[in-house]
N, C-alpha and C positions, 0 to 999 in steps of 0.2 A: 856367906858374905854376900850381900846384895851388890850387883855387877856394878859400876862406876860406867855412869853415863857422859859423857863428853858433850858439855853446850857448845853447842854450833857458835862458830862466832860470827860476828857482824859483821860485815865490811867496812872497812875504814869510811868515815867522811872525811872531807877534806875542808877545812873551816872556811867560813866565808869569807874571813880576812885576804886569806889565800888564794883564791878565787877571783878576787876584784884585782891583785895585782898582779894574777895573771893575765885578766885580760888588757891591763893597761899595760903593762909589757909588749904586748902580742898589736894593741894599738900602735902605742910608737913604733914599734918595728915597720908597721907596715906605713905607716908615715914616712918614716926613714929612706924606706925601701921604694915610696912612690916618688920621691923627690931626685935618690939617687940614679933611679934609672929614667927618670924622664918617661913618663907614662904616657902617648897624646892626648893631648884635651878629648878628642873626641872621641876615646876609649871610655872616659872619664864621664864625659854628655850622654853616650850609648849606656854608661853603667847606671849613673842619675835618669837617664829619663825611661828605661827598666822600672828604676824602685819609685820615682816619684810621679811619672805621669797618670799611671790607672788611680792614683790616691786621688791627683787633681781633678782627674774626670769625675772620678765618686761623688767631690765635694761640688763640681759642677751640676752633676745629676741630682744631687739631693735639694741644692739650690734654686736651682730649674721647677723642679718638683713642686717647693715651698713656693714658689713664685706665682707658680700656677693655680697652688690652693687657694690663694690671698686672695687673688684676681679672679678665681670662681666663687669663694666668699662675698668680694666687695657685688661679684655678677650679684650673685642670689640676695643680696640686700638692697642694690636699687629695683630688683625685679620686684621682688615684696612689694617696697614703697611705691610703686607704678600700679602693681595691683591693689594697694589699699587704696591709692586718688580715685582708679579708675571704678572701684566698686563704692566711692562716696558720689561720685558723678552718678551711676548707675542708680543707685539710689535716689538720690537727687530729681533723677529725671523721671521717676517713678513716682514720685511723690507728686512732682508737677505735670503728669499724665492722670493719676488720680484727682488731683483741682481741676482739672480740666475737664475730666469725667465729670465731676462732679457739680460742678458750672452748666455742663454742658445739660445733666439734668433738670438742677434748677431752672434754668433758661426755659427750658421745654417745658415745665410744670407752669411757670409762670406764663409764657406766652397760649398754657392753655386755661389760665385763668381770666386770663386777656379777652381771649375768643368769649370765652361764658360768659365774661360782665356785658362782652357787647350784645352775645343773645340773649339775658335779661336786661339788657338797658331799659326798662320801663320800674326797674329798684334800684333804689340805693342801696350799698356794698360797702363792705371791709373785706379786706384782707388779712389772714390771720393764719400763722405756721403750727401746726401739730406739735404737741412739745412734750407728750405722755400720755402711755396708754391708760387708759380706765383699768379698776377691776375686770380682773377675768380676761376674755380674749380680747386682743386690741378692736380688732372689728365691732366688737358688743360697742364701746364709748370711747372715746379719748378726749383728751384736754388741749385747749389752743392757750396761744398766749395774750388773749385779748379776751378784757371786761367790763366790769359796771363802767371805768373808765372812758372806754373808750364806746357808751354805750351799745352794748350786748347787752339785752333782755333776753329772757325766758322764754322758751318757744319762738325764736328766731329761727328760721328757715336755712339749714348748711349746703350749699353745695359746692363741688367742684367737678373736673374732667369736664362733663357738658350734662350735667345731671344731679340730679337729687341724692343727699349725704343723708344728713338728718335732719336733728332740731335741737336748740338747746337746751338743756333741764335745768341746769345747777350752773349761777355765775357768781363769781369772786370779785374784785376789786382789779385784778389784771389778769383775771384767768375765767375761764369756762369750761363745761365738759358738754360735749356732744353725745347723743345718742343716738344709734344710726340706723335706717330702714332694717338694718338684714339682723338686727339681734332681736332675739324669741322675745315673743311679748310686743313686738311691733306692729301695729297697724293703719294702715294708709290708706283715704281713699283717693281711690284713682278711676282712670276715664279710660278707654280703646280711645286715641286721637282723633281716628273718621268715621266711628261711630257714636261714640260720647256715651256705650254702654260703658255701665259705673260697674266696680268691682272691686272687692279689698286685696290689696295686696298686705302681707306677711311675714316678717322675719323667721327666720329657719337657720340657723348656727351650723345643724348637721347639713343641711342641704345646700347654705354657701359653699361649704367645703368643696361642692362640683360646680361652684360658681353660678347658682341658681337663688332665686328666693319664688318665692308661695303667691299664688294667686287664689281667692274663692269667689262666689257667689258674683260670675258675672253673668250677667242676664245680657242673652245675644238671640233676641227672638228673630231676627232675618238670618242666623245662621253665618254673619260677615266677616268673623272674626277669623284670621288665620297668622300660623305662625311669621313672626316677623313684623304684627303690627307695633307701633308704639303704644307706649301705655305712660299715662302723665297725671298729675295729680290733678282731681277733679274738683270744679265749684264749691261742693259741698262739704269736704273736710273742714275741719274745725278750726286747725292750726296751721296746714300746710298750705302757701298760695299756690292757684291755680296756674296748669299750664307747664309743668315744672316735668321736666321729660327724668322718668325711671329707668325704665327697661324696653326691652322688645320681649313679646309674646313668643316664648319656645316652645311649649306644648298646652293641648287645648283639651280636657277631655270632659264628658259628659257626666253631670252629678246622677245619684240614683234615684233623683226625683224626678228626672228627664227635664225638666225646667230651667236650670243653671248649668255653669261650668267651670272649672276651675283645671287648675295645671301648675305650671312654668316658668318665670320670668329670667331673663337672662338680665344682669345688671347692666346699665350704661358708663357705671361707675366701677372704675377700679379701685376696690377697697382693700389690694392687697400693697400699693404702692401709695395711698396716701402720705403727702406734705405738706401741703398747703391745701388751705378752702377759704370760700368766699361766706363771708353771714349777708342774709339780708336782713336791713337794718328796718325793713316794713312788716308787720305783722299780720296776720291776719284778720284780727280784730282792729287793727288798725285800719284798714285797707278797707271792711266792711263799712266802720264810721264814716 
């Protein structure tokens, strides 16, 4: 016979019905019971302010808390907006230190175009702003914004700084392209200033790069020649007028014919900051007529 196990029993619950009125029983009583013996208030204040005080502080503390986040929110939102005004002001005032740069160049280009009409004041001049580079390296040519219009011819004579640019080749209707002493294939004759020995000067592309251009066959039979002299464009060129300052003389050296010399030229033109140049509106075939 298989042994008869005995289920554990449960322990009673006690229904919930049962439950509520017991505690509303055990309520009234002590209601009852606080009325009949007359409890003092301030048993009653001491019992309340036990169970309700640390509530109210909590809700104070949380309060407080909230209060504070709002008021460092609203902080960090007009912070923001103070630093976005003050980085459009910054801005701002950057942009108009940049025009002011920028002014402050022009200014200076011009008042050194100023200086050069008045050391060729013996030509008439236009004035004309660089507006594109040529093919190839800007140095080789560039294009101004004046032409047949504003008569520019052909072999017009460019300079600016205090010195010899180029000459013109090719002109448009309101535009021209410069071609200028120091690109290969160039050749200029020129003069020693206080000797009046003649001498070609040279473009050189690779040899601008150290800020130099080419000089040959100058015949300096008293030996006068030294660095530092000027060198300006001579009588006898074809197309360039005379007198027209290039360079100074930086190196001098002896051909292997013993006869001639060649070297050097330091440009008197900055053809690395080109803006503005001046045309002269006289030719040299003009000028010979």
């Amino acid at each position: 016979m298989c042994p008869v196990v005995k289920q554990k029993e449960e322990p009673r619950k006690i229904p919930p019905k049962y439950l509520l009125l017991i505690f509303t029983v055990l309520c009234i009583g002590l209601m009852v019971f606080t009325f009949t013996r007359q409890i003092p208030l301030t048993v009653a204040e001491d019992a309340a302010g036990v169970l309700i005080v640390p509530f109210q502080k909590g809700i104070t503390d949380v309060g407080s808390a909230m209060v504070a986040f709002v008021a460092e929110q609203h902080t960090i939102e007009e912070l923001k907006e103070e630093n976005r005004l003050l980085q459009e002001e910054i801005d701002e005032l950057n942009r108009q230190n940049a025009q002011l740069l920028q002014d402050g160049y022009e200014l200076a280009d011009l008042r050194a175009l100023y200086e050069l009409d008045n050391s060729y004041s013996q030509y008439e001049k236009t004035g004309a702003t660089i507006i594109a580079a040529g093919s190839g390296n800007r140095f080789n040519s560039f294009i101004i914004d004046k032409g047949r219009d504003d008569g520019i011819e052909r072999d017009m004579n460019v300079i600016a700084g205090t010195g010899l640019v180029g000459i013109v080749t090719d002109v448009g209707k309101n535009w021209a392209r410069v071609n200028t002493i120091i690109s290969n294939g160039t050749n200029v004759s020129a003069s020693v200033l206080h000797s009046q020995d003649n001498l070609i000067v040279s473009g050189d592309m690779e040899l601008m790069q150290q800020g130099r251009i080419r000089y040959t066959q100058l015949s300096d039979k008293d030996k006068s020649v030294r660095p530092g002299d000027k060198i300006v464009t001579s009588n006898i060129s074809d197309k360039y007028l005379p007198g027209i300052l290039i360079g100074y003389i930086s190196t001098v050296d002896t051909d292997s014919n013993q006869l001639t010399y060649s070297g050097q030229i330091e440009p008197i033109v900055d053809f690395d900051h080109l803006s503005y140049v001046l045309i002269i509106l006289q030719k040299k075939e003009t000028l010979e007529d």
